[in-house]
mmCIF file as Biopython writes it, N, C-alpha, C and O atoms, coordinates in Angstrom:
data_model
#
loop_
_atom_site.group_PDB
_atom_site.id
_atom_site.type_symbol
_atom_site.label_atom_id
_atom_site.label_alt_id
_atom_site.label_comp_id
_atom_site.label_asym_id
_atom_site.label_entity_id
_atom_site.label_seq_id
_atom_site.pdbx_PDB_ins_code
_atom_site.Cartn_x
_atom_site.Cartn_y
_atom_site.Cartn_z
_atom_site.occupancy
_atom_site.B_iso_or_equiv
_atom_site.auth_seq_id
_atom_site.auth_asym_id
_atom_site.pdbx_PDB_model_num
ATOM 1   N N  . UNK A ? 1  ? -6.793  -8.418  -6.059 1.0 0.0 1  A 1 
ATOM 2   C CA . UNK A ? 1  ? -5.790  -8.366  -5.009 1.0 0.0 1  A 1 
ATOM 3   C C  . UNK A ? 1  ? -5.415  -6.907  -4.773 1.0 0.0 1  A 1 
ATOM 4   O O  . UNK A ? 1  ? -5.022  -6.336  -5.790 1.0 0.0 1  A 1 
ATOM 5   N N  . UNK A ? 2  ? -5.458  -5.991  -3.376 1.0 0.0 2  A 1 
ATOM 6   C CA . UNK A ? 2  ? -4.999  -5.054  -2.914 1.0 0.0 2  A 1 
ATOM 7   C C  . UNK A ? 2  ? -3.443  -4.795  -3.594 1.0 0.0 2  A 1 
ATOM 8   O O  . UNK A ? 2  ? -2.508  -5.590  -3.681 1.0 0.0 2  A 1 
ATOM 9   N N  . UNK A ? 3  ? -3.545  -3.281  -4.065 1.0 0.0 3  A 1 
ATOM 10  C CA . UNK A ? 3  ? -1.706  -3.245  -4.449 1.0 0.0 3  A 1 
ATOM 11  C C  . UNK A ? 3  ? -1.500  -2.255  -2.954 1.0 0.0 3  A 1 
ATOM 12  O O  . UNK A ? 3  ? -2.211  -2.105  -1.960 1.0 0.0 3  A 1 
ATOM 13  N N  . UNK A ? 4  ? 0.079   -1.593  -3.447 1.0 0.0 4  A 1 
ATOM 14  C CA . UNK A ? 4  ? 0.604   -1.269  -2.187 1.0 0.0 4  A 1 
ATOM 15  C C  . UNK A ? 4  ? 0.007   0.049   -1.944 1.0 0.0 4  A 1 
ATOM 16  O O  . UNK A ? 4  ? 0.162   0.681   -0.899 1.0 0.0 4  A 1 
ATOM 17  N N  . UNK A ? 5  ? -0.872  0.546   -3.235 1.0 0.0 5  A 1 
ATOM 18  C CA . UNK A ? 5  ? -1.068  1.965   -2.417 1.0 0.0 5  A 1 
ATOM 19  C C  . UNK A ? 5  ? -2.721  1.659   -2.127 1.0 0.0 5  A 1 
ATOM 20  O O  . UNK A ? 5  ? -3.610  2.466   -1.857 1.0 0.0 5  A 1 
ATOM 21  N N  . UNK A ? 6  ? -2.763  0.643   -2.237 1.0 0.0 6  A 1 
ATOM 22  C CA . UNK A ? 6  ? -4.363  0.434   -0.949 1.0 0.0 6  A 1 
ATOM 23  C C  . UNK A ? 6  ? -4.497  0.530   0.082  1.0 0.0 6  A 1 
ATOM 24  O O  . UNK A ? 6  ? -5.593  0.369   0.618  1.0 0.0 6  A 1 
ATOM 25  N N  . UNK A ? 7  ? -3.136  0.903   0.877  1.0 0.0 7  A 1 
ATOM 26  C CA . UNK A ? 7  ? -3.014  0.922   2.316  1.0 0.0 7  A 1 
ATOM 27  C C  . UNK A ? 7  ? -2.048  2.213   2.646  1.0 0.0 7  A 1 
ATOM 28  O O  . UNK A ? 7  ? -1.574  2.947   1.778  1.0 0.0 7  A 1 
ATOM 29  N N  . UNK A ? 8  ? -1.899  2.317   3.692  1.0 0.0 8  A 1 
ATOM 30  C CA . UNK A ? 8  ? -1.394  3.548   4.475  1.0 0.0 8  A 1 
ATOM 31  C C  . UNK A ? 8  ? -0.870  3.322   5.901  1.0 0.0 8  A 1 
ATOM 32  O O  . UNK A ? 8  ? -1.581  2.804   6.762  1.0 0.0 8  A 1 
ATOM 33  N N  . UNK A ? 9  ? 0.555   3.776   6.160  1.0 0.0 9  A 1 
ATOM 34  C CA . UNK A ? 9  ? 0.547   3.696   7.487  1.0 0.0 9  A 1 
ATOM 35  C C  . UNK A ? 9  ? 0.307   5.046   7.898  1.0 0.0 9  A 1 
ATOM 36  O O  . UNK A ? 9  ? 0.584   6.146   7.419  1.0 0.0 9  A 1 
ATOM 37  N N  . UNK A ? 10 ? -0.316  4.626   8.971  1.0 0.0 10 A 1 
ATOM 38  C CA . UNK A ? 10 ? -1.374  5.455   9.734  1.0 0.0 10 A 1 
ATOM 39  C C  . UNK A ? 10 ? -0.618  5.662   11.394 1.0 0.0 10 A 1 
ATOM 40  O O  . UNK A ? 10 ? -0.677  6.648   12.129 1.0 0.0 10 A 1 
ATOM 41  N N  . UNK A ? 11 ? -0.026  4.539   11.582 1.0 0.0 11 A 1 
ATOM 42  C CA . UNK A ? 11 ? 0.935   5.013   13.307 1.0 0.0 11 A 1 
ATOM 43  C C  . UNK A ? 11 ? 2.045   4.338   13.021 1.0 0.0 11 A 1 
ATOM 44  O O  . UNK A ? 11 ? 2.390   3.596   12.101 1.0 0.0 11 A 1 
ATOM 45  N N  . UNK A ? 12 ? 2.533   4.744   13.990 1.0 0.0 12 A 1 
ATOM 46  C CA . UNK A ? 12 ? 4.055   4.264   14.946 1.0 0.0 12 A 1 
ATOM 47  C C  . UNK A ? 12 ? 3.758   4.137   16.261 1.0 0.0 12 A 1 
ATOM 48  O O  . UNK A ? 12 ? 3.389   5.029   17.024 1.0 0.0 12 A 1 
ATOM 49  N N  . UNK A ? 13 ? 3.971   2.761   16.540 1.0 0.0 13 A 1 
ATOM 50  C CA . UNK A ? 13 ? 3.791   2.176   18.104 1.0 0.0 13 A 1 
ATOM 51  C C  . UNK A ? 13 ? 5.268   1.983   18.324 1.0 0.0 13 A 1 
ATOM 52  O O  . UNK A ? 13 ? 6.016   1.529   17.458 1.0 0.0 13 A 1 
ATOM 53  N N  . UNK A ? 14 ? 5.683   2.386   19.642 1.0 0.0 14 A 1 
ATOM 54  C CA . UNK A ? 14 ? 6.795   1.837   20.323 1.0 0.0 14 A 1 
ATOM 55  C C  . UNK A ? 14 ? 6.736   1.357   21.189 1.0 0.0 14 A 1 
ATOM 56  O O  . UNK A ? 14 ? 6.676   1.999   22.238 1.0 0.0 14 A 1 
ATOM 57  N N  . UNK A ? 15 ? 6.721   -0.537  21.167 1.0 0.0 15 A 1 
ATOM 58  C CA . UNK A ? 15 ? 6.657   -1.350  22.105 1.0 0.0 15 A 1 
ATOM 59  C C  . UNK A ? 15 ? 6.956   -2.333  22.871 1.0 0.0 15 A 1 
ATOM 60  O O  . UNK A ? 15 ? 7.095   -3.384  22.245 1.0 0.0 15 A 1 
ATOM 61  N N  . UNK A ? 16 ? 7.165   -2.435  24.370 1.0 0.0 16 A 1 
ATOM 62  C CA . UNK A ? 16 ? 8.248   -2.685  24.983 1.0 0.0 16 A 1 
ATOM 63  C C  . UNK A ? 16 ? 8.991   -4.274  24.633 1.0 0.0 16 A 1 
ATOM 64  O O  . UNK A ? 16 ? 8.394   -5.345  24.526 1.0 0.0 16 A 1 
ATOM 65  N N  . UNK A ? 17 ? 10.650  -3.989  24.487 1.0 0.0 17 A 1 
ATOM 66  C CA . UNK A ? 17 ? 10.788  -5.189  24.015 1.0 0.0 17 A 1 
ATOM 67  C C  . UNK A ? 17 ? 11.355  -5.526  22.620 1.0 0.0 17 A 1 
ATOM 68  O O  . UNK A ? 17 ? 12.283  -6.222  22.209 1.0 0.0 17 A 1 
ATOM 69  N N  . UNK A ? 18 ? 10.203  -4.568  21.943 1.0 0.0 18 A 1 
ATOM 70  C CA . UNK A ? 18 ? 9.886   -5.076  20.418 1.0 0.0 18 A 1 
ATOM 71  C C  . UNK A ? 18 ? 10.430  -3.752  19.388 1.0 0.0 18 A 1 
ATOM 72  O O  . UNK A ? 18 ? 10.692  -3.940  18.200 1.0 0.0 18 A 1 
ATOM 73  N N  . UNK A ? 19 ? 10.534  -2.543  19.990 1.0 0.0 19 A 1 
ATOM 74  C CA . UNK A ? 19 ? 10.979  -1.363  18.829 1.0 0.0 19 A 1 
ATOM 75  C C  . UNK A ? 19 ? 9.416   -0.584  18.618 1.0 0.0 19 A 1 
ATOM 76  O O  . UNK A ? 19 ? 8.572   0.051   19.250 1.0 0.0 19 A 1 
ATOM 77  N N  . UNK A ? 20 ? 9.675   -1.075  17.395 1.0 0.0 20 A 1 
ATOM 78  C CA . UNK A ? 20 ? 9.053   0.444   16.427 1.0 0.0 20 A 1 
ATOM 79  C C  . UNK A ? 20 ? 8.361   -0.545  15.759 1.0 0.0 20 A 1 
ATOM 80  O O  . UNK A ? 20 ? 9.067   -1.322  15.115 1.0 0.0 20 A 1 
ATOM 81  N N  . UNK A ? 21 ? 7.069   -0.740  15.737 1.0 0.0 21 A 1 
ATOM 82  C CA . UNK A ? 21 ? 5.878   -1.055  14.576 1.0 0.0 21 A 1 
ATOM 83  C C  . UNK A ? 21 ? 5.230   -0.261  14.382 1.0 0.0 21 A 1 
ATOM 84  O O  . UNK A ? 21 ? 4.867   0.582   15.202 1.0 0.0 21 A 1 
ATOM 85  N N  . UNK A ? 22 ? 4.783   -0.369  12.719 1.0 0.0 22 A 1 
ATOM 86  C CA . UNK A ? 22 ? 3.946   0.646   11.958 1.0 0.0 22 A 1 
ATOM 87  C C  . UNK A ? 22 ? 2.599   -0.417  11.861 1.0 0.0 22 A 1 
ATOM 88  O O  . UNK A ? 22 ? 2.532   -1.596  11.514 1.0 0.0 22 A 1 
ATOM 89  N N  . UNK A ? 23 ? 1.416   0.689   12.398 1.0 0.0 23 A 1 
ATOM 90  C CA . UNK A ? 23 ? -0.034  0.211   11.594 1.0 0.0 23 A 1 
ATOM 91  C C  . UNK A ? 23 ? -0.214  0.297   10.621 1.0 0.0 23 A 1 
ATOM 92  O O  . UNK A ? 23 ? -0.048  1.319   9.955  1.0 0.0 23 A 1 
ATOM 93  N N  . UNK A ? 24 ? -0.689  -0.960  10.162 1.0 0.0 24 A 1 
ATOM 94  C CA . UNK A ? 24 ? -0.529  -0.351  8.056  1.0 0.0 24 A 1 
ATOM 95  C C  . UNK A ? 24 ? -2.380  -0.669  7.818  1.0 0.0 24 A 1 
ATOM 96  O O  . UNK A ? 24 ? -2.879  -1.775  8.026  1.0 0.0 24 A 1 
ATOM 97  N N  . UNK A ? 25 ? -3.053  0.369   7.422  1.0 0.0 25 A 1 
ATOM 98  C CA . UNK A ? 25 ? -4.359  0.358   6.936  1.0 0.0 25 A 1 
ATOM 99  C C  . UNK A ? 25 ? -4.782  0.092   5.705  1.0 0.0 25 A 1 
ATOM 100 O O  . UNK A ? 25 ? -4.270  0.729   4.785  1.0 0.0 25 A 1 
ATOM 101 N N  . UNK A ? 26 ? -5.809  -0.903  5.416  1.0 0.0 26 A 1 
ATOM 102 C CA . UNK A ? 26 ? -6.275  -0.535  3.948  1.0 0.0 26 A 1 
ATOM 103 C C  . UNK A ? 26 ? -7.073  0.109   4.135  1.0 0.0 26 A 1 
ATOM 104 O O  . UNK A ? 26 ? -7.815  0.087   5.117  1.0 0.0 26 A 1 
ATOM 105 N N  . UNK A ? 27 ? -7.107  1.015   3.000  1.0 0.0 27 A 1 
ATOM 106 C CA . UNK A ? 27 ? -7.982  2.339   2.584  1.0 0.0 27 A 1 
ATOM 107 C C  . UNK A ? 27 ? -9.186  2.067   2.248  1.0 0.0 27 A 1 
ATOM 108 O O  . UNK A ? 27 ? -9.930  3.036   2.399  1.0 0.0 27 A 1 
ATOM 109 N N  . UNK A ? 28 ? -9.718  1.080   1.825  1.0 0.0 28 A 1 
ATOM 110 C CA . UNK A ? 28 ? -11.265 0.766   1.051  1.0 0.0 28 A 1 
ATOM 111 C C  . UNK A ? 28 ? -11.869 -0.293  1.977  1.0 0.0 28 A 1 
ATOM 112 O O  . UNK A ? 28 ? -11.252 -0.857  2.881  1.0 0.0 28 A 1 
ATOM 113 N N  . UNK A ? 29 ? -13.027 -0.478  1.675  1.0 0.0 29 A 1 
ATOM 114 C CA . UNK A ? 29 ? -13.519 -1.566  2.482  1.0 0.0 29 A 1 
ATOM 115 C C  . UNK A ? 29 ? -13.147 -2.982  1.794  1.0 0.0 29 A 1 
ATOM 116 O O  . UNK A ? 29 ? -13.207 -3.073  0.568  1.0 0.0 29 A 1 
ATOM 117 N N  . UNK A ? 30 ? -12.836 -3.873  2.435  1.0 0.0 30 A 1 
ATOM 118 C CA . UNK A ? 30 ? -12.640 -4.221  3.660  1.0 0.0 30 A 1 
ATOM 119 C C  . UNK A ? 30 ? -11.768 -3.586  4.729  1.0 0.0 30 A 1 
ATOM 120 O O  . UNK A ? 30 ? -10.725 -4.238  4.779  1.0 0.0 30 A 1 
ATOM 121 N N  . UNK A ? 31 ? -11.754 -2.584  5.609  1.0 0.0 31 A 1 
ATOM 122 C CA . UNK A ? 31 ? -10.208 -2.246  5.896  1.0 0.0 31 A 1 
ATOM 123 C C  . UNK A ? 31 ? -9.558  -3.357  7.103  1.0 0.0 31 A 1 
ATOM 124 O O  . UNK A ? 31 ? -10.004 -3.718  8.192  1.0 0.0 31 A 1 
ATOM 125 N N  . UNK A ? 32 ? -8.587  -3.622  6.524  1.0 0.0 32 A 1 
ATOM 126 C CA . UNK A ? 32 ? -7.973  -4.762  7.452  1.0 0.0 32 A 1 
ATOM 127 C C  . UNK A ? 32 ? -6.563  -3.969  7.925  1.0 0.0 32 A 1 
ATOM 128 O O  . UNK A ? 32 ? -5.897  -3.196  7.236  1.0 0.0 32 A 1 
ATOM 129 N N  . UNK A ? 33 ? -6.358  -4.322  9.062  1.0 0.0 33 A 1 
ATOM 130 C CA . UNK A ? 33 ? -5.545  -3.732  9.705  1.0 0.0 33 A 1 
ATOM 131 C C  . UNK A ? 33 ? -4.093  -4.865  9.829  1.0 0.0 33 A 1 
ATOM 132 O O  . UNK A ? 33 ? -4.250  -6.067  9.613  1.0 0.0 33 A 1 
ATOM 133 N N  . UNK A ? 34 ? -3.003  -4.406  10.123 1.0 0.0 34 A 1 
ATOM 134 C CA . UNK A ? 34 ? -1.908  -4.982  10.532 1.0 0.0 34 A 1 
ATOM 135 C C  . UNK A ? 34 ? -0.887  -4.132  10.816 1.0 0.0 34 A 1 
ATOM 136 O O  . UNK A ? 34 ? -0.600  -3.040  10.325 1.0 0.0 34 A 1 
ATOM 137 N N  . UNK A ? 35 ? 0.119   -5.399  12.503 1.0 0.0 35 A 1 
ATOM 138 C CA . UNK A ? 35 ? 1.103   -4.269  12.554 1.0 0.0 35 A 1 
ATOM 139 C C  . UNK A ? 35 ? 2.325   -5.148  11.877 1.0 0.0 35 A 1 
ATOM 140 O O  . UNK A ? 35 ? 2.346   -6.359  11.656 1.0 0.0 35 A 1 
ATOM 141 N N  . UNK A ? 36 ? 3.641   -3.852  11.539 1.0 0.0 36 A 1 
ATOM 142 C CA . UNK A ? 36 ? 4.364   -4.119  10.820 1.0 0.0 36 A 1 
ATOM 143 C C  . UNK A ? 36 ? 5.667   -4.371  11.862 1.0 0.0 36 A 1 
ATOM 144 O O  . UNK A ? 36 ? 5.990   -3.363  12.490 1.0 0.0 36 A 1 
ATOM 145 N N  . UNK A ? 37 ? 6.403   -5.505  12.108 1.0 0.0 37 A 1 
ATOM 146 C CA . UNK A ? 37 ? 7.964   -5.391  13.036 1.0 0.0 37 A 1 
ATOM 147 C C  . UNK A ? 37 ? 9.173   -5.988  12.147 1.0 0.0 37 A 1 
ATOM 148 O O  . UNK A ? 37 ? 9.421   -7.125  11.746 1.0 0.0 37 A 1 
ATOM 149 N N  . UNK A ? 38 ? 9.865   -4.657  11.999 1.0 0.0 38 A 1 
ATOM 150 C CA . UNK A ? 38 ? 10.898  -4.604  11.422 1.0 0.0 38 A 1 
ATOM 151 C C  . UNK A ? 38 ? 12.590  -4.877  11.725 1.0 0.0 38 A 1 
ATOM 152 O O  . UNK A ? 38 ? 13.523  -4.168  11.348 1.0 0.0 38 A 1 
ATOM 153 N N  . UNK A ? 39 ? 12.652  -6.184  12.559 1.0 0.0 39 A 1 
ATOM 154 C CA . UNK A ? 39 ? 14.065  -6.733  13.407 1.0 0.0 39 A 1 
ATOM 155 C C  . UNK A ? 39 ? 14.902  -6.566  12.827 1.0 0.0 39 A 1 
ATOM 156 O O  . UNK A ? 39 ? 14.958  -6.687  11.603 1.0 0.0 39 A 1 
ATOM 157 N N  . UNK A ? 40 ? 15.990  -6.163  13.738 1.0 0.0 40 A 1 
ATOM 158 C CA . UNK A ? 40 ? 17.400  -5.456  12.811 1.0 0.0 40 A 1 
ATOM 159 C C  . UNK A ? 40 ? 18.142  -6.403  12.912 1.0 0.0 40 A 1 
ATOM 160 O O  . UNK A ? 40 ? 19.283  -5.988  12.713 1.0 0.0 40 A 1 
ATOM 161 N N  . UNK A ? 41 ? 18.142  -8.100  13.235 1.0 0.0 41 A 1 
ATOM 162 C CA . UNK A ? 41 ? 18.962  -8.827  12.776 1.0 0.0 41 A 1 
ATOM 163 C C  . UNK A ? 41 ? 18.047  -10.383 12.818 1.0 0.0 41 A 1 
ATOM 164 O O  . UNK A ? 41 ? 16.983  -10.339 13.434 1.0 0.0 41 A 1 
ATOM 165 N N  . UNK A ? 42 ? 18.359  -11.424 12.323 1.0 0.0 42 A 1 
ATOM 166 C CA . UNK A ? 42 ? 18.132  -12.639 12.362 1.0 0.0 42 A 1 
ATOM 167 C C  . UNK A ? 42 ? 17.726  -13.155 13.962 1.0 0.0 42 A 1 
ATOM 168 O O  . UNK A ? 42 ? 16.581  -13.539 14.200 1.0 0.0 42 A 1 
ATOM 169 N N  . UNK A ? 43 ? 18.401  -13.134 14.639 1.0 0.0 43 A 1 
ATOM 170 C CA . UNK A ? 43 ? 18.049  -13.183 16.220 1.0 0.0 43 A 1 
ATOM 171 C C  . UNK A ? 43 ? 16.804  -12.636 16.724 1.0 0.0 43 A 1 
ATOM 172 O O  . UNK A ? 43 ? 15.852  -13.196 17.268 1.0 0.0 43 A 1 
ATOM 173 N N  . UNK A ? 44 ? 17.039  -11.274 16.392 1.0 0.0 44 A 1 
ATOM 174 C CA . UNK A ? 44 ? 15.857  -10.649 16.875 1.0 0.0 44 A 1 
ATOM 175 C C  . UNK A ? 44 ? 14.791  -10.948 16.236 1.0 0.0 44 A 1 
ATOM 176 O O  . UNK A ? 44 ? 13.842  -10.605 16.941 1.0 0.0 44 A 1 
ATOM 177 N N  . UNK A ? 45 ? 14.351  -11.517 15.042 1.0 0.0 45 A 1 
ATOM 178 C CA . UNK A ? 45 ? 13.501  -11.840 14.398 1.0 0.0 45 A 1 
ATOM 179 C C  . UNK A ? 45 ? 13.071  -13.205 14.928 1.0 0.0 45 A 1 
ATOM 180 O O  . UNK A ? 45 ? 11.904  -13.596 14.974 1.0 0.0 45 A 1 
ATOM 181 N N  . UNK A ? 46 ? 13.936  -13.750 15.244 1.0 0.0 46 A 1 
ATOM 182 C CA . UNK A ? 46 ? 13.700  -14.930 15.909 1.0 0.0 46 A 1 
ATOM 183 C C  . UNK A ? 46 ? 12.946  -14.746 17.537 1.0 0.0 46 A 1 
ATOM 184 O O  . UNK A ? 46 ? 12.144  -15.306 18.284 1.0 0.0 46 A 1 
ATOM 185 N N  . UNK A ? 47 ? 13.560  -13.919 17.481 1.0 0.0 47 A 1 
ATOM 186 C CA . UNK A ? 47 ? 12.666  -13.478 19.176 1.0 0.0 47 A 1 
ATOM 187 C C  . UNK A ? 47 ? 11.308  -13.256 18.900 1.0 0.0 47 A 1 
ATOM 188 O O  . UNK A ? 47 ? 10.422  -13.939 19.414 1.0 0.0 47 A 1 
ATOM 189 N N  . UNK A ? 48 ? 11.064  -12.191 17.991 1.0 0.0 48 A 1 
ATOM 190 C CA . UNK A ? 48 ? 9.627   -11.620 17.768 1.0 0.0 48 A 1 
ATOM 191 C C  . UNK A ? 48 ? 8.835   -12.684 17.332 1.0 0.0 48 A 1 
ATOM 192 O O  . UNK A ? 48 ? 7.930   -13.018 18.097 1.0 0.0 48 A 1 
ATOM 193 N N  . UNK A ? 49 ? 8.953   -13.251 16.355 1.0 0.0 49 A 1 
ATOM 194 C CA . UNK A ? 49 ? 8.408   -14.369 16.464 1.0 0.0 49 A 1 
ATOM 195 C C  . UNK A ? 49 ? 7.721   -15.220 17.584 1.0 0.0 49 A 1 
ATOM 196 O O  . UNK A ? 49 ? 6.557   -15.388 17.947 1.0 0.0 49 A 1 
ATOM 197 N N  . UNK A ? 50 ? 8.858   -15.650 17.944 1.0 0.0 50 A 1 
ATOM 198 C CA . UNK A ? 50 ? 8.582   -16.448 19.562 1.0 0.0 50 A 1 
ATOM 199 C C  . UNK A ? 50 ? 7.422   -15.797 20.410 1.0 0.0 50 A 1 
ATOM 200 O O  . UNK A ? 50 ? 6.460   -16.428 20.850 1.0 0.0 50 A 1 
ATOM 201 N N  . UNK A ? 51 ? 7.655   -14.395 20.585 1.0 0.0 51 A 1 
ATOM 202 C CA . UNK A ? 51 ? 6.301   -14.121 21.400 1.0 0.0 51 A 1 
ATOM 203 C C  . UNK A ? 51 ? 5.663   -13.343 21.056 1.0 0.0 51 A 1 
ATOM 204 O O  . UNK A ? 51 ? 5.427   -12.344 21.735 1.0 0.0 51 A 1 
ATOM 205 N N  . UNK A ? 52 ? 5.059   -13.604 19.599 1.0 0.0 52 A 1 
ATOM 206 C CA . UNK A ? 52 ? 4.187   -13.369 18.819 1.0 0.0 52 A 1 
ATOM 207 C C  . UNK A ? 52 ? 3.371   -14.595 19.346 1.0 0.0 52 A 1 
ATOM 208 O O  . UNK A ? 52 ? 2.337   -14.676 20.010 1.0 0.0 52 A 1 
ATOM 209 N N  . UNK A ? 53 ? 4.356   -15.664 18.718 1.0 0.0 53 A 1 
ATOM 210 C CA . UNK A ? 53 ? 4.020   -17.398 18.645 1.0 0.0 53 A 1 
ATOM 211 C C  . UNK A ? 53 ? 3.198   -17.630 20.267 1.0 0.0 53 A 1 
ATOM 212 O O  . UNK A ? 53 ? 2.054   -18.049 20.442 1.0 0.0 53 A 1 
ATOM 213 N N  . UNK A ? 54 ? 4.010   -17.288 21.119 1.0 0.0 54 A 1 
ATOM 214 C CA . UNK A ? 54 ? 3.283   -17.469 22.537 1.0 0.0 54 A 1 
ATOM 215 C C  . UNK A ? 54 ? 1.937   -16.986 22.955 1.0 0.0 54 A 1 
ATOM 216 O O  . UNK A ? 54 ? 1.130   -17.657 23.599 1.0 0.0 54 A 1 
ATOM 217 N N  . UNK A ? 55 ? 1.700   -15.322 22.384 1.0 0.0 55 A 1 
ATOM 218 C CA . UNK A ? 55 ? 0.615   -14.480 22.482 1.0 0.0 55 A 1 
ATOM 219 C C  . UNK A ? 55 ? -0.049  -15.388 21.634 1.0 0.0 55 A 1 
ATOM 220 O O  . UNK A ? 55 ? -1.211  -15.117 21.938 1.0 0.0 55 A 1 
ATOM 221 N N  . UNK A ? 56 ? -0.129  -16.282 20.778 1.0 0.0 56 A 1 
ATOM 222 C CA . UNK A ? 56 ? -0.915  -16.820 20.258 1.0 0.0 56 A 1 
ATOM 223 C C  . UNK A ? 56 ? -1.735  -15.875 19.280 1.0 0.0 56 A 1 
ATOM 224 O O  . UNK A ? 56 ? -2.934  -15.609 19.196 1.0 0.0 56 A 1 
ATOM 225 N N  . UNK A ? 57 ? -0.615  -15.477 18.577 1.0 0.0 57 A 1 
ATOM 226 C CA . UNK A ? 57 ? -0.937  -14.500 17.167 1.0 0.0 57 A 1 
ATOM 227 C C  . UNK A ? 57 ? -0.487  -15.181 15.858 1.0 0.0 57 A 1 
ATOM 228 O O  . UNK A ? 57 ? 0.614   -15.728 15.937 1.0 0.0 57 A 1 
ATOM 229 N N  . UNK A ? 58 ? -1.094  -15.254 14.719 1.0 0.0 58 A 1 
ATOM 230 C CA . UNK A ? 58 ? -0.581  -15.907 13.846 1.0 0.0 58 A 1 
ATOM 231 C C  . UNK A ? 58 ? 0.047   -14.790 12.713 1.0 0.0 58 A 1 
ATOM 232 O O  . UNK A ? 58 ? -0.538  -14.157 11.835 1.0 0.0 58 A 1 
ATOM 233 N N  . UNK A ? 59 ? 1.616   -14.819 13.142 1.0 0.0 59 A 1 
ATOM 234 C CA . UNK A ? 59 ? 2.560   -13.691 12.346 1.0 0.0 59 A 1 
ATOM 235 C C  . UNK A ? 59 ? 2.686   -14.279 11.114 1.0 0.0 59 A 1 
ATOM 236 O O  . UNK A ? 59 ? 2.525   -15.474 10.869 1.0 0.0 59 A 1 
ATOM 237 N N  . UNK A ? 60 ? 3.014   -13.302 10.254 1.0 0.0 60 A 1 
ATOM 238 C CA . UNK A ? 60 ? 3.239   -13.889 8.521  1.0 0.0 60 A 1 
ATOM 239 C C  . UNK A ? 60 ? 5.151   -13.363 8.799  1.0 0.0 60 A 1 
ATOM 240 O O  . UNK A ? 60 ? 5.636   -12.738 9.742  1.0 0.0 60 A 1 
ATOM 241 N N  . UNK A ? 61 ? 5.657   -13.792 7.867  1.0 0.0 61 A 1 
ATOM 242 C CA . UNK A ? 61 ? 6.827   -13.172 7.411  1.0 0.0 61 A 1 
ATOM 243 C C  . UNK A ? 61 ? 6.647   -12.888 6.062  1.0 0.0 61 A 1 
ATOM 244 O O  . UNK A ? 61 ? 5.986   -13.475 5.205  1.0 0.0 61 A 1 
ATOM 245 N N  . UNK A ? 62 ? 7.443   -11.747 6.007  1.0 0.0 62 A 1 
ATOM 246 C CA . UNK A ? 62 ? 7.362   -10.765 4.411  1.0 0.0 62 A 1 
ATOM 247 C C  . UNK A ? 62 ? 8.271   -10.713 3.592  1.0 0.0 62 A 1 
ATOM 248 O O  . UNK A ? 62 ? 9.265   -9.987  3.557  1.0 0.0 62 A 1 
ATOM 249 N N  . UNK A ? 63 ? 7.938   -11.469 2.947  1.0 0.0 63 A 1 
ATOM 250 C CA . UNK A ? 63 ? 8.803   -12.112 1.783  1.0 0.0 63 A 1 
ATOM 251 C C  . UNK A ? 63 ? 10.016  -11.076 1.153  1.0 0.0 63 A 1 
ATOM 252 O O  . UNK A ? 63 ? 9.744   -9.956  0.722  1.0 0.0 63 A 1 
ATOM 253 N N  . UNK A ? 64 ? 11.227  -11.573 1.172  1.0 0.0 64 A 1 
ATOM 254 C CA . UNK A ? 64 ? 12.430  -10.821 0.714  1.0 0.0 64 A 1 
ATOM 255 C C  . UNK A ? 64 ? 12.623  -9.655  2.006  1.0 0.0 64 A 1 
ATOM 256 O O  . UNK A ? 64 ? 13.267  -8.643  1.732  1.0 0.0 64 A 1 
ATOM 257 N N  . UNK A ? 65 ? 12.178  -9.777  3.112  1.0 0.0 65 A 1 
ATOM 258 C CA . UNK A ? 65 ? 12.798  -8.667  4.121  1.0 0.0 65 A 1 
ATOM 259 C C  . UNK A ? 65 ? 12.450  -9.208  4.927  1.0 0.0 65 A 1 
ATOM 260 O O  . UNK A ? 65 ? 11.568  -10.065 4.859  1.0 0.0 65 A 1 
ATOM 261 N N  . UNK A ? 66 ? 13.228  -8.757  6.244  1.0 0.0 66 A 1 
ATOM 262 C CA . UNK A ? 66 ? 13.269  -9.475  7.276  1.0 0.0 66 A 1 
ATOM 263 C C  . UNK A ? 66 ? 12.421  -8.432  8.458  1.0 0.0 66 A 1 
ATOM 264 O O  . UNK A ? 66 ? 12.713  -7.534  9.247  1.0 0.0 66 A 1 
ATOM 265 N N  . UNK A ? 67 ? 11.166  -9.210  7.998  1.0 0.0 67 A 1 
ATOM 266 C CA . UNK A ? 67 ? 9.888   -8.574  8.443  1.0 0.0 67 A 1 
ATOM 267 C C  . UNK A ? 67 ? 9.274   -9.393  9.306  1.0 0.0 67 A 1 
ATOM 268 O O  . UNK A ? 67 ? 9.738   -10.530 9.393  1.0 0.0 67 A 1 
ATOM 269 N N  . UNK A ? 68 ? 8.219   -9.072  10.061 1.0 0.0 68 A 1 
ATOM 270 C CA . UNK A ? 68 ? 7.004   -9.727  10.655 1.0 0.0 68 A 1 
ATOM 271 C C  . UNK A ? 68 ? 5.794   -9.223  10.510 1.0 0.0 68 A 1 
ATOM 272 O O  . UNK A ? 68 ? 5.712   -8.115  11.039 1.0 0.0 68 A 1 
ATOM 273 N N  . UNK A ? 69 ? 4.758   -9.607  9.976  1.0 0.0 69 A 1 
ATOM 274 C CA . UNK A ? 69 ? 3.497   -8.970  10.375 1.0 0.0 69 A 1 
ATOM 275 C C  . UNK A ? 69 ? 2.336   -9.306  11.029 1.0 0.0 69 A 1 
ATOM 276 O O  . UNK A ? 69 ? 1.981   -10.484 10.974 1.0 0.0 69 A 1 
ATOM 277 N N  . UNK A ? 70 ? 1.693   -8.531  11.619 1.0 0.0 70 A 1 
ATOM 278 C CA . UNK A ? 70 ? 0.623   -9.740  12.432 1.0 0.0 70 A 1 
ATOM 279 C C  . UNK A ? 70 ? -0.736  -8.308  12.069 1.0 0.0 70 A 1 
ATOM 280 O O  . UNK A ? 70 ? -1.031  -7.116  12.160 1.0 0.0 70 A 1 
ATOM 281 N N  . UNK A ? 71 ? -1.191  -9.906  11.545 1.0 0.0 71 A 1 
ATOM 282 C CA . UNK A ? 71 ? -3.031  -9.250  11.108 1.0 0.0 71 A 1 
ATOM 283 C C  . UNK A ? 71 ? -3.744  -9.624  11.832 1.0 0.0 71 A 1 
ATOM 284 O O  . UNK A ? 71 ? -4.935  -9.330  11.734 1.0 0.0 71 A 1 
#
């Protein structure tokens, strides 16, 4: 299993709507990519979601923070 320093963020996207997501890279092969959205309250997390959910992206949530990620 990848630990946390197998990866790297590599950008900052600011996008409309949504804030500030970070690309987070793994460093070795396989490199799998994901972006990171970091909602500053329960609501808004609930939003991102939603049109994540619509774009027909399958978001994870990140356990103990009120995160989103989509790989």
């Amino acid at each position: 299993m990848p630990t946390r320093q197998a990866f790297a963020v590599e950008q900052l996207h600011d996008l409309p709507n949504m804030g500030t997501a970070k690309l987070i890279v793994q460093q070795a092969p396989p490199r799998m990519f994901f972006q990171l959205f970091e909602p500053q309250s329960e609501q808004q997390f609930d939003d991102f979601l939603g049109k994540l959910l619509g774009m027909h992206e399958s978001p994870a949530y990140v356990a103990g923070r009120l995160g989103i990620y989509r790989g």
